[in-house]
C-alpha positions as CSV (number, residue, x, y, z in Angstrom):
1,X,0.0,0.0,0.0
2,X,3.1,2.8,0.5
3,X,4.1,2.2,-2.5
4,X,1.8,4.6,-3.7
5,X,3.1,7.3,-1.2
6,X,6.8,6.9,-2.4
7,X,5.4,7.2,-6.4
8,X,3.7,10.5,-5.1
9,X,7.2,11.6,-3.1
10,X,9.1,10.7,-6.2
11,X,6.4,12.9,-8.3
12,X,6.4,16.0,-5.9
13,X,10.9,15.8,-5.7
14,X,10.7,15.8,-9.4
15,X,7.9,18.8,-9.7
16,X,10.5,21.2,-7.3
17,X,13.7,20.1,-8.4
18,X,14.4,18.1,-5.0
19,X,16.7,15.4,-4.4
20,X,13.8,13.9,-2.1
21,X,10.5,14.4,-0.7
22,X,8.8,13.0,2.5
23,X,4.9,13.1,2.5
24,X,3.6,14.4,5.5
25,X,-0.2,14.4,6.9
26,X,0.4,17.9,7.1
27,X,2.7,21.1,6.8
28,X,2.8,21.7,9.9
29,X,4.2,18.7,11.3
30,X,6.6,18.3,8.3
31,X,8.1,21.3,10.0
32,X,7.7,20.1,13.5
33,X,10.3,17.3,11.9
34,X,12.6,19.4,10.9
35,X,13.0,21.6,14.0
36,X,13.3,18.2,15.6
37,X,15.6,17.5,13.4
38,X,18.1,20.0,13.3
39,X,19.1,21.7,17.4
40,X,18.7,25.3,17.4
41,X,19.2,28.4,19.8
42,X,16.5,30.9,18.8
43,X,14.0,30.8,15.6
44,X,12.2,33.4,13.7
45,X,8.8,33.9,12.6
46,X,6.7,36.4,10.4
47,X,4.0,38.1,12.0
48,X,2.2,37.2,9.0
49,X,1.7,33.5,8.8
50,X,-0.5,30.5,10.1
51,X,-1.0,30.3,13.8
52,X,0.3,27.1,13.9
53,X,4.3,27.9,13.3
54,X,4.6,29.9,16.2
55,X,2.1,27.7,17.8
56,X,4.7,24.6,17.3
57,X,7.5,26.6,18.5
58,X,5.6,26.7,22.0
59,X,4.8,23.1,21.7
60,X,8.5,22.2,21.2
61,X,9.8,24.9,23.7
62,X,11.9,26.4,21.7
63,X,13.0,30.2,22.2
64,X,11.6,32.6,19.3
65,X,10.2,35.7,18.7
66,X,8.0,37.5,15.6
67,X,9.6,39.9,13.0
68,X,8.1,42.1,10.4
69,X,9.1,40.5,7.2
70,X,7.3,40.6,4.1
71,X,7.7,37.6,2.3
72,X,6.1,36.1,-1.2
73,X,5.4,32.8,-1.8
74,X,7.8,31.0,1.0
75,X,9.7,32.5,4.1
76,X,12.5,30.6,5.9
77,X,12.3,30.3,9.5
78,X,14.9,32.2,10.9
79,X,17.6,30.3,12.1
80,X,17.3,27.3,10.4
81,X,17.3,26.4,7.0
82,X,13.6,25.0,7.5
83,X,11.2,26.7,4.5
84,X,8.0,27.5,5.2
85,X,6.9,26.9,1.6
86,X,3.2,25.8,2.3
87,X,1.6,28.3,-0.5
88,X,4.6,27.9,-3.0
89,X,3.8,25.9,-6.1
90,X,6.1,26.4,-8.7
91,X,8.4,23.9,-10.9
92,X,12.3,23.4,-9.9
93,X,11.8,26.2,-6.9
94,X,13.8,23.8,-4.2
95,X,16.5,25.6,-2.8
96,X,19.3,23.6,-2.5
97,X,20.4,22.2,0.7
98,X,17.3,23.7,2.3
99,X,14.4,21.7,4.4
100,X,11.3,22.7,2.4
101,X,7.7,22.4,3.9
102,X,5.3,21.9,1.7
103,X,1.0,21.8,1.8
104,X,-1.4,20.1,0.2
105,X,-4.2,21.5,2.5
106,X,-7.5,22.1,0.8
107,X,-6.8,26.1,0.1
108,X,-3.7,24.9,-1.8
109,X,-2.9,24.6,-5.3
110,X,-2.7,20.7,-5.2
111,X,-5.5,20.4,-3.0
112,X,-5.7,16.9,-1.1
113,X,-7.9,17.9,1.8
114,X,-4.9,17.4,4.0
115,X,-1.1,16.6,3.5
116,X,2.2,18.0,3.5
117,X,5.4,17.2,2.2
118,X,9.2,18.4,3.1
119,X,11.8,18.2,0.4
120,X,15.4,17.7,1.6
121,X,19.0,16.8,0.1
122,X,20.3,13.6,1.3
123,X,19.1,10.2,1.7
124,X,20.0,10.7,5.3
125,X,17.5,13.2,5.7
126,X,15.1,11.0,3.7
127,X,15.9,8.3,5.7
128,X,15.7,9.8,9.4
129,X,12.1,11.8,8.2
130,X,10.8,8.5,6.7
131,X,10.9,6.7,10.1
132,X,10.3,9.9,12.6
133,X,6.8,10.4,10.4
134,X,6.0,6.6,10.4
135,X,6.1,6.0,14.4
136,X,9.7,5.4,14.0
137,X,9.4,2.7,12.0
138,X,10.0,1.3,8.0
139,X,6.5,1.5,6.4
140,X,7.4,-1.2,3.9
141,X,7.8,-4.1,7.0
142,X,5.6,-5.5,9.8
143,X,6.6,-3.4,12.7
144,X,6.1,-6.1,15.1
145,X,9.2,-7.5,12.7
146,X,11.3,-4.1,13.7
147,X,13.3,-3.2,16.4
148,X,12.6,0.0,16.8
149,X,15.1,2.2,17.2
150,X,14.2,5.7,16.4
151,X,11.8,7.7,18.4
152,X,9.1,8.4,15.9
153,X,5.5,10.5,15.3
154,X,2.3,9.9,13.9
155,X,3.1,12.2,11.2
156,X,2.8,10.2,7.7
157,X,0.4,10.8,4.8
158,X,-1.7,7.8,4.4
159,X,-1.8,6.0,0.7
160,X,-5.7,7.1,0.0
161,X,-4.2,10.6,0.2
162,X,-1.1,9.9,-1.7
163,X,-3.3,8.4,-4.2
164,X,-5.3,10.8,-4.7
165,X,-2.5,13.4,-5.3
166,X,-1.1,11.2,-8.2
167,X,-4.7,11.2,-9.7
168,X,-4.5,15.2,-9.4
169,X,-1.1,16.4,-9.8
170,X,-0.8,16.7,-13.8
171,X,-4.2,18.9,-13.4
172,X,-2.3,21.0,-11.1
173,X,0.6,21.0,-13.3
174,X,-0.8,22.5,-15.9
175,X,-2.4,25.0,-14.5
176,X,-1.4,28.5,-13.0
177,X,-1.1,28.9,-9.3
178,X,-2.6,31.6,-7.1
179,X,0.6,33.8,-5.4
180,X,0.6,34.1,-2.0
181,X,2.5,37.0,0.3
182,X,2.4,37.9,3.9
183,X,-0.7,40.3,2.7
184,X,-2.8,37.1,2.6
185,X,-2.3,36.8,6.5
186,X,-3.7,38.7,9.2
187,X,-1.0,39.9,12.0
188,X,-1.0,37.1,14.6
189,X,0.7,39.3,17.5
190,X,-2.2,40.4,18.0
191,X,-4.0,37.6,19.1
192,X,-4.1,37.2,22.8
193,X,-2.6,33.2,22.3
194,X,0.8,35.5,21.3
195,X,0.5,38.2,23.7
């Protein structure tokens, strides 16, 4: 059944110009991965995104603040080399050596319902977001066949999902995508959750 999940991985890598791709259930935990990833000091974030970036920082306890930045199409989060590329839908756009989040959230240009996917440079990176979004685990084997050595999350797109990307992706292809800037988001400081 995950075969069809690494044909869509394979599709989406090819789409952006990335070595690899790992499909997500979601954006947003594609970059909880990567902050999990990758240790840092203190992170960035636009005042004008989705809630649930900064929302994630305070889930992982991370030390971070807003800034004004006006961004189109993707921002990177600062201090990492993590993309927030949820809205971006645009051939060979990966940015080398970069962790880039993508969505395939209903509002998107592929629109799934739900999914996300983070493109990445090494089969290392592959390998490591492959088992932390599978419960730590090798989706192609039994897990009760595993030992399990990798603390993993519940984090992977299922194959109904990834199937139904495949069945949609030339569509999107072929079509032009809506451009999306900081405009398109209201300023979250000012929600009492930030305050």
């Amino acid at each position: 059944m995950f075969k069809k999940v690494a044909e869509f991985e394979q599709k989406i890598a090819k789409f952006y110009g990335a070595p690899y791709a790992v499909a997500t259930d979601c954006c947003t935990h594609a970059i909880e991965l990567c902050l999990r990833l990758e240790p840092l000091e203190c992170a960035t974030c636009p005042k004008n995104t989705y809630l649930s970036i900064p929302m994630t920082f305070q889930k992982l306890n991370l030390d971070w603040f807003f800034v004004d930045e006006k961004w189109e199409d993707h921002y990177q989060i600062g201090g990492t080399r993590i993309i927030d590329a949820a809205v971006l839908w645009k051939e060979n756009s990966y940015i080398k050596n970069s962790l880039m989040c993508l969505s395939f959230q209903f509002r998107k240009h592929l629109s799934l319902g739900r999914g996300g996917a983070i493109l990445c440079s090494s089969k290392e990176e592959y390998d490591w977001f492959k088992k932390a979004s599978y419960d730590g685990r090798d989706p192609d084997q039994p897990w009760a066949e595993q030992n399990i050595d990798q603390l993993g999350y519940h984090y992977y797109m299922t194959p109904e999902t990834a199937q139904l990307g495949l069945d949609k992706i030339d569509n999107a292809i072929s079509k032009e995508p809506r451009k999306w800037c900081w405009k398109d988001y209201p300023d979250i400081t000012n929600m009492e959750i930030f305050k």
